[in-house]
C-alpha positions in Angstrom: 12.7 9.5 -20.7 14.1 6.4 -19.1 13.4 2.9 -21.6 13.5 -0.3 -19.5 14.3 -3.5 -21.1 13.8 -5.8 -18.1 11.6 -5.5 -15.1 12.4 -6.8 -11.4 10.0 -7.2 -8.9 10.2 -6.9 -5.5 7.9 -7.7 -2.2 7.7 -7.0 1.2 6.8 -9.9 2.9 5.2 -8.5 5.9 2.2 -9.1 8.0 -0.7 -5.9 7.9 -3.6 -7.6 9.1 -5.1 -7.0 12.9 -3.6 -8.8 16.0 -5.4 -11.7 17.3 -3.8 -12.8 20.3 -6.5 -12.2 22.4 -10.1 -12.5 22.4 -10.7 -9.8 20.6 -8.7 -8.6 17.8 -6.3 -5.5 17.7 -4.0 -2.7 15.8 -1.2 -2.7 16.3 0.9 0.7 16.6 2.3 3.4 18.6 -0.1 5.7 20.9 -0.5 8.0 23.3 -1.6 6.5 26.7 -3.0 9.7 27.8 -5.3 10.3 24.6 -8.4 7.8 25.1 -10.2 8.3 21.7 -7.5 6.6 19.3 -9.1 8.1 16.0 -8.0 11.7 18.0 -4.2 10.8 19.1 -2.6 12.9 16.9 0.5 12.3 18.6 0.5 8.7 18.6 -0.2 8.4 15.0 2.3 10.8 13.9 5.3 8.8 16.3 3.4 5.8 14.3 4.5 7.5 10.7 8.0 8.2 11.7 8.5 4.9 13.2 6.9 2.5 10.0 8.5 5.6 7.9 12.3 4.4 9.1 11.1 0.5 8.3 9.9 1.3 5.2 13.9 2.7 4.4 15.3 -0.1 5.7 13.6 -2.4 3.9 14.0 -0.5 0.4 17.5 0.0 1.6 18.1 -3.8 2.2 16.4 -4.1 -1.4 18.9 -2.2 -2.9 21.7 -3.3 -2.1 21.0 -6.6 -2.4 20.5 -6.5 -6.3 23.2 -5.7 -9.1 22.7 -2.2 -10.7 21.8 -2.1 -14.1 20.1 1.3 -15.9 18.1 -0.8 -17.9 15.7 -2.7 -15.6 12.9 -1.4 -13.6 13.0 -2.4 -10.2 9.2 -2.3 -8.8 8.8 -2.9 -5.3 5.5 -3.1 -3.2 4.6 -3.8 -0.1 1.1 -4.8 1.2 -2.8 -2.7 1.6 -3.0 -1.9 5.3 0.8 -1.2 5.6 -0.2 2.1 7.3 -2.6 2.7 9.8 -2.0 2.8 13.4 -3.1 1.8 16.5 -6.6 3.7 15.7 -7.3 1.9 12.7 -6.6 4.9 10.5 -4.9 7.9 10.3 -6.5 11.5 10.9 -6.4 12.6 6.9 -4.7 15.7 7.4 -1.7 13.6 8.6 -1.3 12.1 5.1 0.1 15.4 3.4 1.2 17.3 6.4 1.2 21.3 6.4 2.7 24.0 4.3 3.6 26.1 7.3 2.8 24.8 11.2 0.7 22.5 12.4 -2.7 23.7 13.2 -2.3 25.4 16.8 -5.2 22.7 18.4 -3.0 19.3 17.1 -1.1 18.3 19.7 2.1 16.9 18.1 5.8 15.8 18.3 8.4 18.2 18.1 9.5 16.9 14.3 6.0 17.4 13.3 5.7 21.3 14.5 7.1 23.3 11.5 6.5 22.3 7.8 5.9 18.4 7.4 5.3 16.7 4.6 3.2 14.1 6.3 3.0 10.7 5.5 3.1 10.7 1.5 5.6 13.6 2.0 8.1 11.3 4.0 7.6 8.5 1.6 8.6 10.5 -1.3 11.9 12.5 0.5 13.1 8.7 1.0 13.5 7.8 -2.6 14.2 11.6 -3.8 18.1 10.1 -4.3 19.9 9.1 -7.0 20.5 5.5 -6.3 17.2 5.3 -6.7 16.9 6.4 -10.0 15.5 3.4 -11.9 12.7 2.1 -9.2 9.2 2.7 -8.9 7.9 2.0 -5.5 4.5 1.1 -4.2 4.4 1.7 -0.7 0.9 -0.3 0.3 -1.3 1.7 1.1 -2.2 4.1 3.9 -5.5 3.9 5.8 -7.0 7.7 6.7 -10.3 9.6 8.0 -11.9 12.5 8.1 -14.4 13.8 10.3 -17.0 16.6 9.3 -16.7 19.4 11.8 -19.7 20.2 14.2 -20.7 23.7 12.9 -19.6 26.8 11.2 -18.4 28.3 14.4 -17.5 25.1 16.3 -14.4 23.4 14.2 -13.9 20.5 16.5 -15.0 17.2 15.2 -17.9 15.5 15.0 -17.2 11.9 16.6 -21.0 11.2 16.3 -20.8 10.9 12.8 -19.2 8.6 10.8 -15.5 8.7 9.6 -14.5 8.8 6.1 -12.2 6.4 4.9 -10.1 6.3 2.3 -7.5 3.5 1.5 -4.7 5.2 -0.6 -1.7 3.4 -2.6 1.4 6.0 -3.3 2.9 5.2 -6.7 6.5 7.1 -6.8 9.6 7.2 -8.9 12.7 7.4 -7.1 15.3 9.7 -7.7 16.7 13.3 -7.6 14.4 14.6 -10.6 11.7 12.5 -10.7 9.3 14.1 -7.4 6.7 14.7 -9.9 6.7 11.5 -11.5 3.8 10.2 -8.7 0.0 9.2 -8.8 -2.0 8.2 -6.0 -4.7 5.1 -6.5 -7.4 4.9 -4.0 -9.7 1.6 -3.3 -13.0 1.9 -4.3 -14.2 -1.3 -2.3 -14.6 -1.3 1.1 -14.2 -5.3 2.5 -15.3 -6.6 5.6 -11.8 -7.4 6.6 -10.8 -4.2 6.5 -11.8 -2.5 9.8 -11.8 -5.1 12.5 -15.8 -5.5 13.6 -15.1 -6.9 17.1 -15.2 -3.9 19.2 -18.0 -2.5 21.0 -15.9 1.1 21.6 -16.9 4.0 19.7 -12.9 5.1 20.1 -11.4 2.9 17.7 -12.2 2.5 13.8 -14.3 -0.5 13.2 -17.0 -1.4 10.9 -19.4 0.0 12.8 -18.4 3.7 12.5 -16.1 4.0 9.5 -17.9 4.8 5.9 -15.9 4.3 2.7 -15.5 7.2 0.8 -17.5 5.9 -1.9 -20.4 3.6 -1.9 -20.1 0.3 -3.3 -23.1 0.7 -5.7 -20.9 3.7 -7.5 -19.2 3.0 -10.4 -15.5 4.1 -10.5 -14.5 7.1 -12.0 -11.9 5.7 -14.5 -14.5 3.0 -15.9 -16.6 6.5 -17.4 -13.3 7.5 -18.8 -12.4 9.6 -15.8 -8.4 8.8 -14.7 -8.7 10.9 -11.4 -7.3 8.0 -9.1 -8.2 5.2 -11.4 -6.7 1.7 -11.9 -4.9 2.6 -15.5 -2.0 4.7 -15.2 1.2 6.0 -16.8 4.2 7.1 -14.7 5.8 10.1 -17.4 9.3 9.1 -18.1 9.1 5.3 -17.9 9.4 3.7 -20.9 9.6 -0.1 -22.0 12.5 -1.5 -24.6 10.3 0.6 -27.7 10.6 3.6 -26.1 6.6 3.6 -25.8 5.3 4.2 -22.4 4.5 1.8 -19.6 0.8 0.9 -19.5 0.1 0.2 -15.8 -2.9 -0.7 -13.4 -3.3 -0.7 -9.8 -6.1 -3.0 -8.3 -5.8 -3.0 -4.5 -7.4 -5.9 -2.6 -11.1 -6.3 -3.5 -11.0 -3.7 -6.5 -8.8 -7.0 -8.2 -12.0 -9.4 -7.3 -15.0 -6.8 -8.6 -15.7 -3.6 -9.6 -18.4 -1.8 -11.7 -21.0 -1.3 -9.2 -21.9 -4.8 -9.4 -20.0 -7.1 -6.8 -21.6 -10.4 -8.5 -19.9 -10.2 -11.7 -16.6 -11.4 -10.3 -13.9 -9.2 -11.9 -11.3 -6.5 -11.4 -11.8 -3.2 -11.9 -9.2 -3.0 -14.9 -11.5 -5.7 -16.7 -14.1 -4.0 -16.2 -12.9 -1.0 -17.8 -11.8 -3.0 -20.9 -8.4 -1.9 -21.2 -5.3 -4.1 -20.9 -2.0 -3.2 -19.0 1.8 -3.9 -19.5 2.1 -4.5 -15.2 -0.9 -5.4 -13.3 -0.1 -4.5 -9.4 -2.1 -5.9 -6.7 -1.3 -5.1 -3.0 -3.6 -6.6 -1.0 -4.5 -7.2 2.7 -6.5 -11.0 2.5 -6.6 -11.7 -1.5 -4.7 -13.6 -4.2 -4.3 -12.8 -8.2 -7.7 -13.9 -9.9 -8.1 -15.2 -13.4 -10.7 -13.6 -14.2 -9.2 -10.8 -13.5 -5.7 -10.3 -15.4 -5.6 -8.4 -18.1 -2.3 -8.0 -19.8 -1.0 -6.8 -23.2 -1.3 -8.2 -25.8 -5.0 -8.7 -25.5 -4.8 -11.6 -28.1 -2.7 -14.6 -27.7 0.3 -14.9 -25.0 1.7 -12.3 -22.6 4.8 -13.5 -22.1 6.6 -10.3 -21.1 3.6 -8.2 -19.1 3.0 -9.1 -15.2 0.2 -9.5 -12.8 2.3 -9.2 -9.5 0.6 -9.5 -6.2 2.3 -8.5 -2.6 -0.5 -9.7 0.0 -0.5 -8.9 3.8 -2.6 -11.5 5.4 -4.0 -15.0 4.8 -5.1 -14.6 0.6 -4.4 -17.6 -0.8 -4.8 -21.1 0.3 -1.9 -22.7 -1.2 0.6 -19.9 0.5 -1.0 -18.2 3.1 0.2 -15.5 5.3 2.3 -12.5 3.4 2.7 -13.6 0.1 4.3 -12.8 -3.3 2.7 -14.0 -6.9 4.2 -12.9 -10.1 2.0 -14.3 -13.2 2.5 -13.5 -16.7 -0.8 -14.5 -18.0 -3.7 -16.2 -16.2 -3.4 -19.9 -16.7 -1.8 -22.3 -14.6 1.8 -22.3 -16.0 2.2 -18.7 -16.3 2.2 -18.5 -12.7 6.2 -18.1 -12.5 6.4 -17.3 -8.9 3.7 -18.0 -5.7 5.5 -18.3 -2.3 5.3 -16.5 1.3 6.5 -15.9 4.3 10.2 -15.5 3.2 10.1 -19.4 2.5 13.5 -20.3 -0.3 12.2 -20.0 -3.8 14.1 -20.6 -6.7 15.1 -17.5 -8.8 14.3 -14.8 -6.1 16.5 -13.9 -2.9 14.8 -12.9 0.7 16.6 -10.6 2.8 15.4 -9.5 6.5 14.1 -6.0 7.3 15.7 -4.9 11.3 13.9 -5.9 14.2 14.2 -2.7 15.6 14.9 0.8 14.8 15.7 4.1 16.9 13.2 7.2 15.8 13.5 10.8 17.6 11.9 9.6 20.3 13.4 6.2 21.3 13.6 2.4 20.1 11.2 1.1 18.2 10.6 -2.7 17.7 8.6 -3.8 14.6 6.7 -6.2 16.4 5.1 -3.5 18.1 3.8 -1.8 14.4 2.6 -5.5 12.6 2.2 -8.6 14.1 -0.7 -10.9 14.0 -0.7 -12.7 17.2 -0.4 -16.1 15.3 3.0 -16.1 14.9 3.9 -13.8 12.2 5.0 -10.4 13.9 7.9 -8.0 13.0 8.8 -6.2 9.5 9.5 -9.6 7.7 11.3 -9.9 5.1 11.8 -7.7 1.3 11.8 -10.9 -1.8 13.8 -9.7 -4.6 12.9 -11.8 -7.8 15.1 -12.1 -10.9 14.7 -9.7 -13.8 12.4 -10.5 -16.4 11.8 -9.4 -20.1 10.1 -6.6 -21.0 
């Protein structure tokens, strides 16, 4: 068991949404040229994974060694809903946890890929499985997959005429050598209208036309009937605050942090609507800022001056700082917002530090322009914030 004392967040500053340079807006990504159908390029997407895989360790890399080690504070860094997806909108959902043995003998995909892969959540974790990672808990995003039901008993190919279902998955993780099972995975229960882009007349692309969320938004969430199974409340075993009692934390990401409880109306989270309070409130989010009405930190009475609502936002959420933003409340009125800036703009008490431009995967250079860039001058893999640590 590992008590914390001290708590230091840390965002990546990056751009998720679409591309709008052109008339019609875009994903960005890697693909096969030759594969028409984009929600089918097996290949493409999994060149896609490696190459926002290597970003993802640079950034976390550039994170690290830009702070001062210290066993006793918690270094919690997110990065922004939509962070994976690919050129197709989503990835195919057996790409997100790879295969035990090979790859099923009809996916056509890169040599690195062939034997035993972890997939996407696999390589995630294998990043932080090391020791100097020991005191972090990283939330990478999220990850946007589909699945296709399969034409008949005898015919396994997939049905394209059919709907995909989506889901929109945040990996939670614990970084270091022992800790691989010290993991939950959140999925959003609320599907927005920005998060498929609604432009395109092809059927070959994800859009709001052909993608269904896993769950309808009348549904109620699982954890609000007391059910935990990728809920918003969570406990990450072996993390500990300064008492030794465990860390109450909650996961809203995007719209679940603006309604919830089978009633969009209402106007609050899905934590709130729960009724249950948390010691960190995390919200990544692709288009949406911390609400009011929806914090919900401990103590439930009086002030909260050492439990967080911290946001990490990939698109234009908040008026006052749009673009990829960072806010870090510690209760919901105004002066208890301690830190709201974007874009890797200077902020008092927090350091920004530039992911690469570029990166070389197995099968060439990659630039990150070519992976997230919205066409309206924010492109690339921007920037990791590293804020100063705060009392548990």
């Amino acid at each position: 068991m590992s008590n914390y004392s001290k708590v230091q967040f840390i965002s990546w500053e990056i751009h998720t949404g679409p591309n709008e340079s052109k008339a019609k807006a875009f994903y960005d990504g890697l693909c096969n040229p030759k594969v028409s159908d984009r929600r089918l390029d097996i290949y493409g997407q999994c060149c896609d994974i490696e190459a926002r895989v290597k970003f993802t360790a640079d950034a976390i890399d550039k994170a690290r060694r830009s702070i001062t080690p210290d066993a006793g504070t918690l270094k919690v860094f997110m990065a922004p809903e939509f962070l994976f997806r690919g050129a197709g909108g989503a990835y195919l959902h057996d790409l997100i946890n790879g295969w035990e043995r090979a790859a099923p003998p009809d996916f056509l995909v890169p040599d690195a890929c062939k034997a035993k892969w972890g997939g996407l959540f696999g390589e995630l974790r294998a990043l932080v499985a090391k020791a100097e990672y020991e005191d972090w808990l990283f939330i990478f995003g999220t990850a946007i997959s589909a699945s296709f039901p399969t034409r008949s008993k005898t015919d396994p190919s997939f049905d394209l005429s059919k709907k995909g279902e989506i889901y929109n998955s945040a990996l939670i993780q614990r970084g270091g050598l022992a800790h691989g099972a010290h993991t939950y995975v959140s999925r959003k229960h609320y599907m927005s209208d920005i998060d498929f882009i609604d432009e395109y007349s092809s059927s070959k692309l994800h859009n709001m036309g052909n993608a269904a969320p896993l769950d309808p938004a009348p549904l109620v969430p699982r954890d609000i009937l007391g059910v935990n199974e990728a809920g918003a409340v969570f406990r990450i075993d072996t993390i500990s605050g300064p008492t030794g009692a465990p860390i109450d934390f909650g996961i809203e990401i995007c719209k679940d942090h603006l309604c919830s409880g089978g009633n969009e109306a209402h106007g609050y989270g899905r934590i709130r609507t729960s009724n249950q309070m948390v010691k960190i409130q995390l919200v990544p989010s692709g288009g949406a800022a911390l609400k009011t009405a929806s914090i919900r930190l401990q103590a439930a009475t009086g002030a909260t001056p050492t439990s967080y609502a911290f946001n990490c936002d990939g698109m234009n959420g908040a008026t006052t700082y749009p673009g990829s933003h960072t806010q870090v409340w510690n209760g919901a009125a105004a002066d208890n917002r301690l830190y709201e800036t974007s874009n890797g703009k200077a902020c008092t008490d927090t350091r920004v530090v530039d992911v690469a431009a570029s990166l070389d995967a197995s099968f060439g250079k990659v630039s990150a322009v070519d992976l997230w860039n919205s066409g309206q001058g924010l492109g690339g893999a921007g920037q990791v914030r590293i804020v100063k640590a705060l009392q548990l």
